[in-house]
C-alpha positions in Angstrom: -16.9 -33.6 -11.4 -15.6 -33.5 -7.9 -15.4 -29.7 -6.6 -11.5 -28.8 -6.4 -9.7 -25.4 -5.2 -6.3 -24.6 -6.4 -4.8 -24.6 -3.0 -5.7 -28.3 -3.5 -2.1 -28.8 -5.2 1.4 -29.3 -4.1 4.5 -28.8 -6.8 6.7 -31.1 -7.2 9.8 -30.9 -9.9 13.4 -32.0 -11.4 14.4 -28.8 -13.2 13.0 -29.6 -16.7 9.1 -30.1 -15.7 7.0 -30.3 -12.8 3.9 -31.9 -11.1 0.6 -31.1 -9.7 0.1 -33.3 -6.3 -3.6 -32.9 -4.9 -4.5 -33.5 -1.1 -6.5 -36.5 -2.6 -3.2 -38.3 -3.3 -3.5 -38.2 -7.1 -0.9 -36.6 -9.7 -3.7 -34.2 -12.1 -0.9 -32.8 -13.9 2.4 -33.2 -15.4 4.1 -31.2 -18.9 6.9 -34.1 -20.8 9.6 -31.7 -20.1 9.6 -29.4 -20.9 7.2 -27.0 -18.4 6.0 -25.4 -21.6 5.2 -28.7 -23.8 2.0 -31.2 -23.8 0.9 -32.4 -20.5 1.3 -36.5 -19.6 -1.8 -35.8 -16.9 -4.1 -32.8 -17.5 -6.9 -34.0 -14.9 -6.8 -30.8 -13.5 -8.3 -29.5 -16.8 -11.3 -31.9 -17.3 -12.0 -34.9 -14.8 -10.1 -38.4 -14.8 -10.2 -39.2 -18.0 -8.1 -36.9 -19.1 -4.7 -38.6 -16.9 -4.0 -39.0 -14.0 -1.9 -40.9 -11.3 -3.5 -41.6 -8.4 -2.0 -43.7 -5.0 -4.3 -43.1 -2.0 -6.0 -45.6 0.5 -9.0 -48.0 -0.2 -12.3 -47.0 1.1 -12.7 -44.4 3.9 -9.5 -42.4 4.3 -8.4 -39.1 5.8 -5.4 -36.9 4.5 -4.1 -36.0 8.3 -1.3 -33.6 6.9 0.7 -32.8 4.3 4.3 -31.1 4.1 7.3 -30.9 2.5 10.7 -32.9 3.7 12.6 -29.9 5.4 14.3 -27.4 2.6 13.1 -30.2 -0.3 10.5 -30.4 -3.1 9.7 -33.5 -1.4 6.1 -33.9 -1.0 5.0 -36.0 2.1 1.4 -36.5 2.5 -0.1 -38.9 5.5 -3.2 -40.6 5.8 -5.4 -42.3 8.8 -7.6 -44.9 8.2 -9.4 -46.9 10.4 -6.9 -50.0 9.7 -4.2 -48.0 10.2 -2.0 -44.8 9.0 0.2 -44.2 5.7 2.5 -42.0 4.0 3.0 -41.3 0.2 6.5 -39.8 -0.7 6.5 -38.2 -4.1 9.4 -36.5 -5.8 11.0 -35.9 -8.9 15.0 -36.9 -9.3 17.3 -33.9 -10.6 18.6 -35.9 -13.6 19.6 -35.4 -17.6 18.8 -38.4 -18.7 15.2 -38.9 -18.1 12.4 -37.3 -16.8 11.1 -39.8 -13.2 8.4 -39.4 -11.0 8.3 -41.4 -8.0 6.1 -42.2 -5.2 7.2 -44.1 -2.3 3.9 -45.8 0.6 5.0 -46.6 3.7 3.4 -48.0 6.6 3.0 -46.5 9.6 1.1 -48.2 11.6 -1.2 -51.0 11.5 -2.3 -52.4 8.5 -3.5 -50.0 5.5 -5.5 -51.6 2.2 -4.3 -49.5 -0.6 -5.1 -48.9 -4.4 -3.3 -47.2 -7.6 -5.3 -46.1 -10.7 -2.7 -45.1 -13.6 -4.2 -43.1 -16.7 -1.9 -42.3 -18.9 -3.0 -39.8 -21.7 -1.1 -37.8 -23.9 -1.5 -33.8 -25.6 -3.4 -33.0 -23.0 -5.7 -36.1 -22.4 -6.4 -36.6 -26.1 -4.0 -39.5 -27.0 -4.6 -43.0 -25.3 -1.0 -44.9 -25.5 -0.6 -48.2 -26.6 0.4 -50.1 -23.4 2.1 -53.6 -22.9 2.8 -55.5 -19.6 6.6 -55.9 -18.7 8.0 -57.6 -15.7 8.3 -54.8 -13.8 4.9 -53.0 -14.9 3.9 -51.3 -17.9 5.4 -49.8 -21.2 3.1 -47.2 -22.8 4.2 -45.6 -26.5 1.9 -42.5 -28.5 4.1 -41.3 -30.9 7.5 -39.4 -29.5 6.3 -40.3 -25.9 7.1 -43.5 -24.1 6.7 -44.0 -20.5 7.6 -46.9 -18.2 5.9 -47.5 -14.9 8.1 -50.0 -12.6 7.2 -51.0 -9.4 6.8 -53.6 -6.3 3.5 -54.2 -6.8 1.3 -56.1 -9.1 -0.4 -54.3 -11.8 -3.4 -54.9 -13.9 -5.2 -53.2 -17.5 -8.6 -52.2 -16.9 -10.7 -49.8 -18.8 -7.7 -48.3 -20.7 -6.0 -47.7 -17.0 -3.6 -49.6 -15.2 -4.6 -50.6 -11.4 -3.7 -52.5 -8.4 -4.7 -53.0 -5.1 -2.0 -53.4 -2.4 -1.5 -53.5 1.3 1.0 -52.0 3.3 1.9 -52.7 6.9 3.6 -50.8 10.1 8.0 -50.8 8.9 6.7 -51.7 5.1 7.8 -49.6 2.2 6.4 -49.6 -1.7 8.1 -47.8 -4.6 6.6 -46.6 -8.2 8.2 -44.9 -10.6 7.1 -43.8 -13.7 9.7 -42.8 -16.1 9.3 -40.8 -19.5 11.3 -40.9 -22.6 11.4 -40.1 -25.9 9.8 -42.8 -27.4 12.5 -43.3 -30.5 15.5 -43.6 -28.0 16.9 -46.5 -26.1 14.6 -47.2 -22.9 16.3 -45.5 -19.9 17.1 -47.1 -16.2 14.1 -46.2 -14.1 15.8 -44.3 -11.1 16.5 -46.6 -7.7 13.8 -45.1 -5.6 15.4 -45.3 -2.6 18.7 -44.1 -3.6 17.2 -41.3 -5.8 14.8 -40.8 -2.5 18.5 -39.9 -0.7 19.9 -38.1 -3.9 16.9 -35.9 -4.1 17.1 -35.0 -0.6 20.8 -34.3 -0.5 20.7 -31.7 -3.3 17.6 -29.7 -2.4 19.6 -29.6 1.1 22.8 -28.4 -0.2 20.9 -26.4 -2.8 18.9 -24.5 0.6 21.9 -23.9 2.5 23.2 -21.7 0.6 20.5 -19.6 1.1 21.3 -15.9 3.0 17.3 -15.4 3.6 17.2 -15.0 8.0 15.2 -13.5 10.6 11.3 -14.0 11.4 10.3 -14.7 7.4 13.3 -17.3 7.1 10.8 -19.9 6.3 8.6 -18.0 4.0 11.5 -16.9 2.1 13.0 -20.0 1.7 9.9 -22.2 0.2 9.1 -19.1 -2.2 13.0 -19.5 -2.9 12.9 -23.5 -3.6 9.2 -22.9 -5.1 11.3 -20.4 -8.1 13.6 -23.1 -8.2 11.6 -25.9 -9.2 10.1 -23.2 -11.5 13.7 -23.3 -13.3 14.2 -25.2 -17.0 17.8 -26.0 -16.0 19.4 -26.5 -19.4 18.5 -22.6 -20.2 18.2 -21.0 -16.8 14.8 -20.0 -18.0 11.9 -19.3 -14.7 8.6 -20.1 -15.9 5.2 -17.9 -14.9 3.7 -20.9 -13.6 4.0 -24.9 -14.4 -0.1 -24.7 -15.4 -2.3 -23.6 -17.9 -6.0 -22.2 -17.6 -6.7 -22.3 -13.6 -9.1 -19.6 -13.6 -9.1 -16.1 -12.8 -12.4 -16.0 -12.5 -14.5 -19.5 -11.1 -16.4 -20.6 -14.5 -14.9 -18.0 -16.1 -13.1 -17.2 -19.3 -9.9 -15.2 -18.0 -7.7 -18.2 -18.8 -4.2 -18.2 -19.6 -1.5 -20.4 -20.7 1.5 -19.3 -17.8 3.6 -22.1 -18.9 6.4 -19.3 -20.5 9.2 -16.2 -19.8 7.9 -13.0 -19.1 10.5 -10.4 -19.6 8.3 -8.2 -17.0 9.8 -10.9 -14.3 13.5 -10.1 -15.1 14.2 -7.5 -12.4 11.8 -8.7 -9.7 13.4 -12.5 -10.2 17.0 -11.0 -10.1 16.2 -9.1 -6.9 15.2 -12.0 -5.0 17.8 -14.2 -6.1 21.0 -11.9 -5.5 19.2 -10.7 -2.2 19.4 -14.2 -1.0 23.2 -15.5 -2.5 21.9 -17.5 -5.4 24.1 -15.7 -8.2 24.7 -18.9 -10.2 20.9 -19.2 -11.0 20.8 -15.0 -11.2 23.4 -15.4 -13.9 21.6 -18.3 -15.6 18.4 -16.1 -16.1 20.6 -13.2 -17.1 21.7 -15.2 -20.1 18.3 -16.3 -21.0 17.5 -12.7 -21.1 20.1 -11.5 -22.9 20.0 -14.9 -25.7 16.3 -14.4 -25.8 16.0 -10.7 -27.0 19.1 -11.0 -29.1 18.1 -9.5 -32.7 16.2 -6.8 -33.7 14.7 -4.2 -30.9 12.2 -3.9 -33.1 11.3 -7.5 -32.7 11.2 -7.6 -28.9 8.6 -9.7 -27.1 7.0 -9.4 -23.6 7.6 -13.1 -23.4 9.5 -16.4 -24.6 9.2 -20.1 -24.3 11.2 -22.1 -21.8 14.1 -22.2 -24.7 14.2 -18.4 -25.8 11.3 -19.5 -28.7 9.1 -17.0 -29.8 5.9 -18.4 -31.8 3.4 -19.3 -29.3 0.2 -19.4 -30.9 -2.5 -19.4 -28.7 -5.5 -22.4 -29.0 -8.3 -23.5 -27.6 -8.7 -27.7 -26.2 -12.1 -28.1 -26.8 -12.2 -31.9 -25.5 -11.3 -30.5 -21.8 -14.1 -29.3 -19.6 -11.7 -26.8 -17.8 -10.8 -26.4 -13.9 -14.5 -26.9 -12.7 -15.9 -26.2 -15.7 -13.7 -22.7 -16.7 -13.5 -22.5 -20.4 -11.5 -22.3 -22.3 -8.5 -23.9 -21.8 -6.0 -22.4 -23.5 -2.1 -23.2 -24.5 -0.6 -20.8 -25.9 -0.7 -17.0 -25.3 -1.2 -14.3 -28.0 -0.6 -11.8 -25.6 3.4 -12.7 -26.8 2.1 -10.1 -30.0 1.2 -7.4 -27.7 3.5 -3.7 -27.6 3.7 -3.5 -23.9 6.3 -1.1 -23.5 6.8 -1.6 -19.8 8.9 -4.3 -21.2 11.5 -2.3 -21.7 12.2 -0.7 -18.9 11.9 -4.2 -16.6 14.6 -5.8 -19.0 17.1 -2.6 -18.6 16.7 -2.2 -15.1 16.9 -5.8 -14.5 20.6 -5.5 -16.8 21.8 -2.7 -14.8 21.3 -4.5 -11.7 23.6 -7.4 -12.8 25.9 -5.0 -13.7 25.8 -3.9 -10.3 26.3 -7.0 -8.3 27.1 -10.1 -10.8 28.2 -8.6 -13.9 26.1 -7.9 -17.1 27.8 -10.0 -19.9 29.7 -9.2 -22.5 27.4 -8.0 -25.0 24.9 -6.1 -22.6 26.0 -2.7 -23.2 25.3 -3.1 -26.8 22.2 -4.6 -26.6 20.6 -2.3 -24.0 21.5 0.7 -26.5 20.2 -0.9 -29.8 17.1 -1.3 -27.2 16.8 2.2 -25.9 17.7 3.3 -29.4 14.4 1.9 -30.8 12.2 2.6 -27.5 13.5 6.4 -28.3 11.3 6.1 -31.1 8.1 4.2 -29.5 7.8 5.2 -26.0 4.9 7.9 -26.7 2.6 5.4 -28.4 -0.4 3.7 -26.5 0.2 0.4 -26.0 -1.4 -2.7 -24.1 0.1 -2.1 -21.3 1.1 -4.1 -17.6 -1.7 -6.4 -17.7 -2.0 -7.7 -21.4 -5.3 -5.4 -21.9 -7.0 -7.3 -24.9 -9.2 -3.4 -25.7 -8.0 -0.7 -27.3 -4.6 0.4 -26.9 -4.4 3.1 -24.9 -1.4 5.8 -22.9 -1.0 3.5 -19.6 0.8 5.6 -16.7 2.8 2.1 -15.6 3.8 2.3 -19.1 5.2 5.6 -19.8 7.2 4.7 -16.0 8.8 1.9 -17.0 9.9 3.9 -20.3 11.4 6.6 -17.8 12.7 3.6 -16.1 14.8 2.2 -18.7 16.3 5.6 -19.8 17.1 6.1 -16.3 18.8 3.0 -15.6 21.1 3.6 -19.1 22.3 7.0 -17.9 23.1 5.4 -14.6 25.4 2.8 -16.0 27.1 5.2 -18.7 28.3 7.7 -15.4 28.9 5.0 -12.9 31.0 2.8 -15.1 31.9 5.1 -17.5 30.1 3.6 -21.0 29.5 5.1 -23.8 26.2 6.3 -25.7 24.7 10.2 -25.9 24.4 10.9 -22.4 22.9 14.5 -23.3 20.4 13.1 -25.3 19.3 10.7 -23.2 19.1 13.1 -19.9 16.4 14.7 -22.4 14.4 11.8 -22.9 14.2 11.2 -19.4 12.9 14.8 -18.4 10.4 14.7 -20.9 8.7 11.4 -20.4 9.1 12.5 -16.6 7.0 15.7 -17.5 5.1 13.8 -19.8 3.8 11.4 -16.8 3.5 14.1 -14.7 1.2 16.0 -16.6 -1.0 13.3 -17.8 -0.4 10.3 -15.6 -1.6 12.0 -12.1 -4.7 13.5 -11.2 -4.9 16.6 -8.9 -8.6 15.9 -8.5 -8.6 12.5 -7.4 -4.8 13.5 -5.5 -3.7 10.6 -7.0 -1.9 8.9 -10.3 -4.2 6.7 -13.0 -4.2 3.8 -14.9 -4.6 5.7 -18.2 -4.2 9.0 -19.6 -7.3 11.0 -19.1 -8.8 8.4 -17.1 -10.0 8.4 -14.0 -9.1 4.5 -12.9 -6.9 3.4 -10.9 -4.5 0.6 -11.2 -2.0 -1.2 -8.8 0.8 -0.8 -10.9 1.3 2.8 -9.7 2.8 1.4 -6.3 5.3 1.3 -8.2 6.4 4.8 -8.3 8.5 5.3 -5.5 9.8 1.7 -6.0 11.8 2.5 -9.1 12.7 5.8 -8.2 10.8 8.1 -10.6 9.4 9.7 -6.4 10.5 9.8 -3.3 8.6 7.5 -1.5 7.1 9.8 1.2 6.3 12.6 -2.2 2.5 13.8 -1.5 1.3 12.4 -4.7 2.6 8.9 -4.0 1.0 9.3 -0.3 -1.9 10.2 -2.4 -1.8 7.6 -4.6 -1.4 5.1 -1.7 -4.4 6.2 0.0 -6.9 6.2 -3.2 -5.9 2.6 -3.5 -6.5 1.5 -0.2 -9.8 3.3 -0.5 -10.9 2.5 -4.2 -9.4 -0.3 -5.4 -8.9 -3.1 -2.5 -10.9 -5.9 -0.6 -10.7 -7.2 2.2 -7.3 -5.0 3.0 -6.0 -7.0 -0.7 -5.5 -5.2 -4.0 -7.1 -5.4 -7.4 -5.2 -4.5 -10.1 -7.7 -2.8 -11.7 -11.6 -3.2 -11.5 -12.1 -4.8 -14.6 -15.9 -3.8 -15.1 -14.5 0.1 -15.6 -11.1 -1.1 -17.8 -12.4 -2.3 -21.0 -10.0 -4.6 -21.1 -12.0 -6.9 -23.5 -13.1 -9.8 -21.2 -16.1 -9.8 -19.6 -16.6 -11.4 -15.8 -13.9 -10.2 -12.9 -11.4 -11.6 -11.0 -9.8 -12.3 -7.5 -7.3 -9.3 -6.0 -3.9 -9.7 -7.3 -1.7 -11.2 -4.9 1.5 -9.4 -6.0 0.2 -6.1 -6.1 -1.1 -6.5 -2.3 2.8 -7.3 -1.9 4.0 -4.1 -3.4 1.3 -2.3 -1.0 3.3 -3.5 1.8 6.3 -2.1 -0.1 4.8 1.5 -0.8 3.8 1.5 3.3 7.0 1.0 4.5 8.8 3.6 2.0 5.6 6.0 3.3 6.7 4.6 6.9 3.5 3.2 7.8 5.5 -0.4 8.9 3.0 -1.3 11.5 0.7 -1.6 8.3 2.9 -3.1 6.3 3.7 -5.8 8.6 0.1 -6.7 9.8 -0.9 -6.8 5.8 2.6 -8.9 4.9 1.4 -11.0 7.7 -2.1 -11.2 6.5 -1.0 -12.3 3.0 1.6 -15.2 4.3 -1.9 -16.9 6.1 -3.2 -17.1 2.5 -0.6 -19.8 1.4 -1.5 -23.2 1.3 -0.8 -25.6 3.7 2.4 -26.3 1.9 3.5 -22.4 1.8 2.2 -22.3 -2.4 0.5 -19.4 -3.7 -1.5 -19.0 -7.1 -1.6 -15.3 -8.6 -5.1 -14.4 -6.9 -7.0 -14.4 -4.1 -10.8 -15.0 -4.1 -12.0 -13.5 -1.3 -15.7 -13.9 -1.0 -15.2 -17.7 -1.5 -11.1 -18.0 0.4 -9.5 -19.9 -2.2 -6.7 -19.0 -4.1 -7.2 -18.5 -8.2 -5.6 -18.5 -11.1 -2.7 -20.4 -12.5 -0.2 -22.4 -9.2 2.3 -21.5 -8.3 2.7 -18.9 -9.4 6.7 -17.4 -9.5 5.4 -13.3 -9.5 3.8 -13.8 -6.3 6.9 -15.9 -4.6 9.2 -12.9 -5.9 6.9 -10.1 -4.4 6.4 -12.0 -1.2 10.5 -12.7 -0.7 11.3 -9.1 -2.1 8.5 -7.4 0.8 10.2 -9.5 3.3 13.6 -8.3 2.6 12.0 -4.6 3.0 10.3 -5.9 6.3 13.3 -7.3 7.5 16.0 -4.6 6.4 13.5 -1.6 7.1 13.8 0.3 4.4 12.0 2.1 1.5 11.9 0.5 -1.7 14.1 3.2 -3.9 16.4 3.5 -6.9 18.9 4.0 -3.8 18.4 0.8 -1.4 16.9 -1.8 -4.4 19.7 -3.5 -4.6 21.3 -3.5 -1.5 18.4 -5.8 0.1 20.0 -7.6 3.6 22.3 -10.7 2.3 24.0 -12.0 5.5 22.1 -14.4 7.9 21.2 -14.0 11.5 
């Protein structure tokens, strides 16, 4: 199997699935929309067998550079050979109808052999299609699915693949498109490359400029911006973890996950970056996934959701695929959607209140947050699995018992700024003990510094996060305190774990890379502690560890550079766009300032 790295992959999208584009000029991975459903190509689980599209040039070949088209998710890569050089366009059309991904060589210069290897292979490389040669290329059927590939060129069966060689000269263009349908309607038009090619363009344009991100971290701001985008399932307004499953935590290893769903612990940090930079049309989309999604019982609330507000998502293991160089096992699926993670809670409140505080909260909010505090009332002082999905023993997490504070905070904040009802007194209460509750158990005067656990002595990254939602000022000695252990006992390399894995027990063995969101809040907690040389040069730091098309996964290796884990991954774009803001307006990340990030251009 040929050696790989995450970074390896470009995203491309139409806003009900997406596409994995490697530097080697093949498509390793695409879900039938939608994100969360089986995958067309899953080469990026196993090797080529297991589907794949790939359009590069005959023989010797180098990829010269790779970029996207301006404020797109148009994915341009070029090649040099020594008969001449190439380009290969691909994209995915915004359209209801059908689901089209199309890949456009052009000549530009000389004269450039080519060749095209098509392997179509359905629930996740298990299912060879029946295929049959059309006019215009291929018509492949396995049960619901039914793809058609049309295109300029000849094509060819060979070894259960479809192929073609081709050549394509200086001026000369050469479009493929492979549509998918479901297989028991009417076949669709295949989209006019070329006018979809202008189509595509136009709307990511518009869709860009009305972006308010400015100053020195415009660009960075922007591609994590159209990155979320593409991460959207349009017809719900739902933003998924990741378009992947299974890209490793840990090379080889078994910290494998199915991303391909809704956190609820994304709500706040997804609505901060999109109101910060004047998308409110997709702020208010997510807001009513999150409100359709944990309609019903408190009682029955889940960390996360598929793409459609679904809850059963029973987790399984593909035992056909090999795994991203050879990490098993590949999972779909997560059965961390049965966890209590109580954080939960607070995340979805304070996420509510700050709709309510810039785009409105929906009609039924109100009602729902207090049938949800209602029932925390009753929970919030049980151990629980905490932040990071810890598959031990429950246990009293710090970040936990915060984000319980959290959510009666943000309650008694809406009920005296805009007058709603519910037991103030009773709540003011709550929130003093779980604040004395915390403070008693959650810090440690020893170590000068908060811990992951209750009578622990780890440390975990998720106590940046103290200052950030306002439970301490961010210049308070313990949060200085707490700064300063991590920096000293928990990074490397200047990057944060988010916890050391070998002293959790959080029932895997192996470890992982440092968590690429958490080193984003660190540059949060330095500027509150007004440290901002530091936070700049370590903002700066983590920006050079994007790809060469401005992606990021959700870890960092860095003994071996590469990025890990599942790509792209939206937690990391909405830390790096909310640290910017911080950067940019130059100030501390409190309950005061977190919603009035900068919003007006330069």
């Amino acid at each position: 199997m040929t050696q790989r790295r995450v970074e390896d992959y470009a995203l491309i999208g139409d806003l009900h699935t997406g596409a994995m584009v490697s530097v080697t000029g093949s498509v390793d991975w695409l879900c039938l929309p939608r994100f969360d459903s089986a995958a067309c190509f899953a080469a990026m689980l196993d090797d080529e067998d297991a589907g794949r599209w790939r359009i590069a040039p005959r023989g010797a070949g180098r990829c010269t550079r790779r970029r996207y088209r301006g404020d797109t998710l148009i994915l341009e890569t070029e090649w040099e050979t020594a008969h001449g050089e190439v380009r290969v366009t691909d994209f995915m059309p915004v359209r209801d109808s059908a689901a089209d991904l199309v890949r456009i060589v052009e000549g530009l210069s000389g004269s450039v052999p080519m060749e095209m290897d098509l392997a179509l292979r359905f629930d996740y490389g298990h299912v060879v299609p029946w295929v049959t040669a059309t006019p215009e290329g291929i018509h492949a059927v396995a049960g619901p699915d039914a793809v058609l590939l049309t295109s300029d060129i000849g094509v060819r069966g060979e070894d259960l693949r479809t192929r073609s060689e081709f050549t394509v000269a200086a001026g000369e263009r050469v479009a493929l498109v492979l549509t998918w349908y479901p297989s028991h309607e009417p076949q669709p038009t295949p989209a006019d490359a070329w006018e979809a090619l202008q189509e595509t363009e136009l709307f990511w344009s518009r869709w860009s400029d009305r972006s308010t991100a400015y100053g020195p971290y415009r660009d960075a701001i922007q591609r994590s911006l159209i990155t979320l985008k593409g991460l959207t399932y349009l017809p719900t307004g739902g933003v998924v973890a990741a378009p992947t499953t299974s890209l490793p935590e840990q090379p080889g290893g078994p910290r494998n996950w199915d991303y391909r769903f809704c956190w609820l612990r994304d709500a706040t940090l997804a609505l901060q970056s999109l109101i910060a930079a004047g998308y409110t049309e997709e702020a208010r989309a997510w807001r009513d996934w999150l409100l359709r999604s944990v309609a019903g019982d408190p009682a029955q609330l889940q960390i996360m959701y598929g793409l459609d507000g679904r809850r059963r998502m029973p987790e399984e293991s593909l035992d056909w695929l090999a795994g991203f160089d050879g990490a098993t096992p590949v999972r779909v699926g997560n059965a961390a959607a049965d966890q209590l993670q109580l954080d939960v809670w607070g995340e979805l409140l304070d996420g509510l209140a700050l709709t309510r505080s810039t785009i409105g909260a929906g009609d039924d909010a109100w009602a729902v947050q207090c049938a949800l505090l209602e029932h925390l009332e009753t929970i919030w002082d049980q151990p629980d699995n905490g932040l990071w999905e810890m598959r031990g023993p429950r246990r009293h997490f710090t970040h936990s018992k915060l984000m319980c504070w959290v959510a009666v905070d943000r309650m008694i904040q809406g009920a005296q700024q805009f007058g709603l009802p519910g037991p103030l007194r009773s709540w003011e209460r709550l929130r003093a003990r779980i604040r004395r509750d915390i403070l008693d158990n959650g810090f440690d005067p020893e170590l000068n510094s908060f811990v992951q656990s209750y009578g622990s002595k780890q440390l975990d990254a998720s106590l940046l996060l103290v200052p950030r939602v306002g439970f301490l000022p961010p210049d308070d000695p313990r949060v200085i305190g707490t700064i300063e252990a991590i920096q000293r006992d928990l990074t490397e390399g200047g990057f944060v774990l988010r916890y050391r894995p070998d002293d959790s027990d959080d029932g895997l063995p192996g470890t992982e890379g440092v968590f690429l969101a958490c080193s984003f809040w660190l540059v949060d907690a330095l500027v509150g502690a007004g440290r901002r040389d530091d936070a700049e040069e370590l903002f700066t730091r983590l920006l050079a560890l994007r790809n060469d098309v401005g992606l990021l996964s959700e870890e960092w290796d860095v003994h071996g550079s590469r990025q890990l884990g599942n790509m792209p991954q939206a937690y990391s774009h909405f830390a790096l766009i909310r640290s910017a803001f911080h950067l940019l307006s130059g100030v501390a990340s409190t309950t005061e300032d977190r919603i009035e990030l900068p919003t007006q251009k330069e």
